[in-house]
N, C-alpha and C positions, 0 to 999 in steps of 0.2 A: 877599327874596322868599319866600312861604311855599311849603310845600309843598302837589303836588295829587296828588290819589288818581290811579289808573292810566287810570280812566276819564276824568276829566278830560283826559289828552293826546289830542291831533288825530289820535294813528294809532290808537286804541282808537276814536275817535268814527266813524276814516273805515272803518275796517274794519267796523264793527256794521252800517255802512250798507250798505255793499258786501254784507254776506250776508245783509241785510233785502231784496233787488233782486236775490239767488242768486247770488252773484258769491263763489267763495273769493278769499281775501286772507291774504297773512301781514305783518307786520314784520320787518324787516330791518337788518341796517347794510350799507353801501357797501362795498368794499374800501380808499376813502378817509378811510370814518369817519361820512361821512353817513348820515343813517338815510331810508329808505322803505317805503312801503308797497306790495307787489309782487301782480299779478297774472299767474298764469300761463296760459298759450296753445297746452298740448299740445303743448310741445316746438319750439314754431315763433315763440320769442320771447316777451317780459314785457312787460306794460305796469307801471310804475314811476309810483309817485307819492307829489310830496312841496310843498312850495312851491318857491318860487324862491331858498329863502333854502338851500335842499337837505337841508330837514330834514323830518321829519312824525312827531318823537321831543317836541317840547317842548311844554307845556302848552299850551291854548288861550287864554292871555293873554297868551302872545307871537306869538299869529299875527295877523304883520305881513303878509309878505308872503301875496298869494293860492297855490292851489292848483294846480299845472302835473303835468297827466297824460299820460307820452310811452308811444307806443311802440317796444319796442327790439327789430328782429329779430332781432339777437343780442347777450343782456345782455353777454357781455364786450367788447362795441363800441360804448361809450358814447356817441360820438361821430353815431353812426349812429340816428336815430332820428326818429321822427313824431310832432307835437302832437295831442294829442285833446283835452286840454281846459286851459285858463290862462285861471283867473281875474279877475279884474278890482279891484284894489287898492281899499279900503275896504268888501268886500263881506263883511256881518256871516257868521259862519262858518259857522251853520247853514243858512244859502244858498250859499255857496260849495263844501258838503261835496254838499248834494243837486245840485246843478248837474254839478260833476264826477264823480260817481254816475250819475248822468241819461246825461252825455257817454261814458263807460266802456261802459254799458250798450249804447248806442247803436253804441259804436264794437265790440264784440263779436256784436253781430247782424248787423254788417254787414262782418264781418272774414272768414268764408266766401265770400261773394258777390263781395269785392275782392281777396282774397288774390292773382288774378295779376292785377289792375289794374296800370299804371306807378304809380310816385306820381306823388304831386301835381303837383308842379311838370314834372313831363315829360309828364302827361297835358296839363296846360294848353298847353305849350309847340309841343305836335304837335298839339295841336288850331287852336293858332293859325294855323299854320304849312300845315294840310293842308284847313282849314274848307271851301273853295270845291269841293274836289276829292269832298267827301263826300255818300253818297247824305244822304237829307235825314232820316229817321229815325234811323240811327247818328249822325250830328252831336246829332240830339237829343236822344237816351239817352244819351253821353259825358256832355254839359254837365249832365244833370238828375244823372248819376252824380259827375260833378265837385261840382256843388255839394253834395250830398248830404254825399261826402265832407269838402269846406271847412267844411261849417257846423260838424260836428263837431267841430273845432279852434277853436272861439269858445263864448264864452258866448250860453247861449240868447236874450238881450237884444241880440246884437248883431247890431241892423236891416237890415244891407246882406246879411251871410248869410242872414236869412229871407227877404230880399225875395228874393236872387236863387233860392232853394229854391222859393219859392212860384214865379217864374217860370218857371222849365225845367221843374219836376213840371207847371205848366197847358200849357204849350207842348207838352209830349209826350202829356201825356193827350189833348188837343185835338185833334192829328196820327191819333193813335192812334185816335180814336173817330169822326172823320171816313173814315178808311183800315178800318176793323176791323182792325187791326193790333197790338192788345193779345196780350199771349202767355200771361196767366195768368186765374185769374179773379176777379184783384182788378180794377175798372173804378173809376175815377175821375170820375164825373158830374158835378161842377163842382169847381173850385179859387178858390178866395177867398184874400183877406188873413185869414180867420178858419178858412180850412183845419187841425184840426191835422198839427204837422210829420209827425204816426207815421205816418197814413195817404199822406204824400206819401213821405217814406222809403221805405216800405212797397211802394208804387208801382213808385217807380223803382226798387228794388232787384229786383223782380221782374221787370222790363222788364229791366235792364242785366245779372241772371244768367242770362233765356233768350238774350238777344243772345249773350253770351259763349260759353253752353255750344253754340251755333250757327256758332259762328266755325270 
């Protein structure tokens, strides 16, 4: 195999991108040996990312496997940790680099706003569990906050997170605009299949952190 200049490897490519989008980044190795490419979170945990293969040290013609970006509340607990973004295998690399950049991005703007959310799976789980019991609004801001979160952990392409993003963002703005019940003064005057995501993000995240800070 020949050799590649430094810019040619995946964690030079992914890191350029990362502070092309303000995001610092460094490279790393593991304590295992694996190498990543780390962002830090002010002390309150790293989001880590590397492929599946658990590397983001080797040139970009051996990137086989896609792109998987977790977060870890705390790096020495490996074990412990949240999907934000995992690529989708055969995805050429300079789509797979912007995607999970894209994902990063996204899960950092919305990392203040959720920070005391449950995760995922327990939000979901109490939401199933408690759905009849709840006023009709907070069901709705949860779910638009749940998917919010979900979609995050998928590639942009993947149709069942958009749809249901695009769902709970119209259903709450809808609620909400019928009620005057909006809290900030983003307003949402219709929601489509050609909404984009930012503005429904955007939305719900202001809706689900006046809710919160009201609790």
């Amino acid at each position: 195999m020949t050799e590649h200049s430094m810019t040619e490897r995946l964690a030079d490519l992914l890191i350029r991108a990362l502070q092309d989008a303000g995001i610092a980044a460094h490279h790393d190795w593991t304590d295992v040996g694996y190498s990543s490419v780390f962002v830090g979170l002010d002390g309150i945990g790293v989001i880590r990312i590397s492929d599946r293969d658990c590397s983001a040290h080797h040139s970009i013609d051996d990137h086989i496997y896609p792109l998987w970006a977790v977060y870890l509340p705390d790096p020495a607990v490996t074990e412990v940790l949240e999907t934000i973004y995992e690529g989708a295998y055969g995805t050429p690399i300079a789509d797979d680099i912007t995607a999970c950049v894209r994902a990063v991005s996204h899960f950092i703007a919305a990392f203040d706003v959720y920070r005391q959310a449950p995760p995922l799976q327990e939000e979901h789980e109490d939401l199933v569990r408690t759905m009849r019991h709840l006023p009709v609004r907070e069901r709705l801001i949860r779910r638009a906050a749940l998917a919010d979160r979900s979609s995050l952990a998928v590639a942009p392409t993947d149709g069942k997170a958009a749809q249901d993003l695009i769902s709970a963002a119209r259903k709450l703005a809808l609620h909400d605009r019928e009620h005057r019940s909006a809290a900030g003064p983003l307003i949402l005057s219709d929601v489509t299949a050609r909404s984009p995501a930012e503005d429904l993000r955007a939305y719900i995240r202001q809706e689900y952190g006046a809710w919160a800070a009201a609790r």
